[in-house]
Residue, then its C-alpha position, 0 to 999 in steps of 0.5 A: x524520290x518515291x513514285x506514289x502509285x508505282x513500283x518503287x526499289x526500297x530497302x529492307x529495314x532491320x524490324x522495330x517491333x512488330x513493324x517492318x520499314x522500307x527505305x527510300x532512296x533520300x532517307x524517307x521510311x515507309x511502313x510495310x503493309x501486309x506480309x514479307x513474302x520472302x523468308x530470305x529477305x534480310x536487312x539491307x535488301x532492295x526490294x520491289x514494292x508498290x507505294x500508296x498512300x493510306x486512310x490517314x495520308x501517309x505513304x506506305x508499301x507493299x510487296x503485293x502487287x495490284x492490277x494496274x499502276x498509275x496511268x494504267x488501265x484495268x478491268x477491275x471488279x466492283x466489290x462494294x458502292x457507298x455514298x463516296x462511290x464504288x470500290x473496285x478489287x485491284x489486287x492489294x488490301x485497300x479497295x479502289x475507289x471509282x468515284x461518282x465524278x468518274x462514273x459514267x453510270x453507277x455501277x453495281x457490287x459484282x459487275x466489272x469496270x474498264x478504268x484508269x487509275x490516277x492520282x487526285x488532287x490530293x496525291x491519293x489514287x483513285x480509279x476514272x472509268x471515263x477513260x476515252x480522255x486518255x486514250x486516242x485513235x491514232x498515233x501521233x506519226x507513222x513512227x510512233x509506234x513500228x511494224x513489229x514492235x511488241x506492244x502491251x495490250x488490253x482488250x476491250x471488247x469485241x466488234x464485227x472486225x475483231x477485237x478493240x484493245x488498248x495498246x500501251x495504255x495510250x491508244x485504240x488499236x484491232x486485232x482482226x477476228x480471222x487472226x486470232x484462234x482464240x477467245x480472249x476475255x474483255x479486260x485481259x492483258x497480253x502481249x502483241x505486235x504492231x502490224x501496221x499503222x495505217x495511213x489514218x495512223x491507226x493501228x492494226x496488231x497481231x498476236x504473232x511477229x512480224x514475219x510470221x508465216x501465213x497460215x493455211x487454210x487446212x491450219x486455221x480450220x484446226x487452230x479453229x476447232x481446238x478454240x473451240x474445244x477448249x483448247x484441246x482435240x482428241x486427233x493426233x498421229x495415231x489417229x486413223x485417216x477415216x477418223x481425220x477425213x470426218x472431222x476435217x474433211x481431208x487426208x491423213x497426209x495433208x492433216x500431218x503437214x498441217x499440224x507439223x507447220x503449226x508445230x514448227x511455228x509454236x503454235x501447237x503441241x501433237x501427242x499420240x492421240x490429242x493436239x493441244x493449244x500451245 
């Protein structure tokens, strides 16, 4: 069976021509479109590839792999619009179309669409940027989802608490601001942890596991600074205690514990004379 809009295991076909085939479980060959990307690839190979259908409604493959799958969410580019409707960089050859009946407002060539991507009526894949439909606020029972559990995570945008994000491409979630030190961009995909779920079965997440230590204050006016420096602070073992007193207000000694903890949880790596952002 092929999956349209997925990842599918397919076999290598020995060439015909300047074509190259794919095997599907069941017998059914789809053209590979785009490069092989591996010169050690040799017929009889299973390989990974994403199956879509092209202009003429027929399957095909490829070995690149787009930004999201069916069922998936993305922040996707805006490349060109037409009458047919907007057309969104998804990482493969083949543009994305955002049809007008998915829109919520025309989008413009160079802007960013939050969207899901879906298979229409007609098996073809299209992106709907009305994605409230998919998505719900709370999880179904407290044990949906468990204190812990690494989650995939979207973010969304940014809010007075902290940062909305989608989790699992199924639900709404927050990540507090005074948790995360660091700027994250709306449409990047990470990793997190459920934090909790609260007792409106919403969720509350983490960037860090369970069980993660609580950080300091003297820490977090660091991992702060180094957000704010890009990631990087010319301070470090070497530094003269007057040069760490300036910048944060404290001694050389409370500094050196500081960065130490923050070393130990993997938060950070110390140099001579910088510490950077893991």
């Amino acid at each position: 069976m092929i999956n349209i809009g997925k990842i599918n295991s397919l076999k290598l076909l020995a060439p015909k021509g300047r074509d190259i085939y794919l095997e599907a479980p069941g017998g059914r060959k789809l053209l590979l479109v785009g490069k092989l990307h591996s010169k050690t690839a040799n017929a009889g190979d299973w390989l990974d590839a994403f199956v879509y259908v092209d202009a003429e409604g027929h399957p095909v493959a490829t070995l690149d792999v787009p930004h999201a799958q069916v069922d998936e969410l993305a922040y996707l580019k805006v490349v060109a619009v037409n009458y047919y409707g907007a057309f969104l960089d998804w990482g493969l050859d083949k543009e994305l179309i955002l049809p007008f009946s998915e829109q919520y407002t025309k989008p413009e060539p160079g802007e960013f669409c939050l969207v899901r991507v879906f298979l229409d009526e007609h098996g073809r894949l299209a992106a709907s940027a009305k994605i409230e439909q998919f998505l719900s606020d709370t999880v179904e029972t407290a044990d949906t989802l468990k204190p812990g559990q690494k989650v995939g995570l979207l973010i969304a945008g940014q809010t007075d608490l902290g940062y909305k994000v989608i989790v699992e491409n199924r639900y709404w979630g927050l990540l507090y601001a005074n948790e995360v030190f660091e700027k994250l961009k709306k449409g990047r995909k990470l990793e997190g942890y459920v934090k909790l779920i609260r007792d409106d079965l919403k969720i509350d997440l983490s960037l860090q596991p369970k069980g993660y230590a609580k950080i300091d204050p003297l820490a977090e006016i660091i991992l702060a600074k180094l957000a704010a420096n890009g990631g990087v602070l010319e301070v470090g073992d070497k530094t003269p205690p007057e040069e760490v007193r300036r910048l944060f207000g404290t001694s050389k000694k409370a500094f050196k514990q500081a960065i130490g903890g923050l070393y130990k949880k993997q938060l950070i790596v110390i140099e001579d004379s910088k510490i950077k952002l893991v």
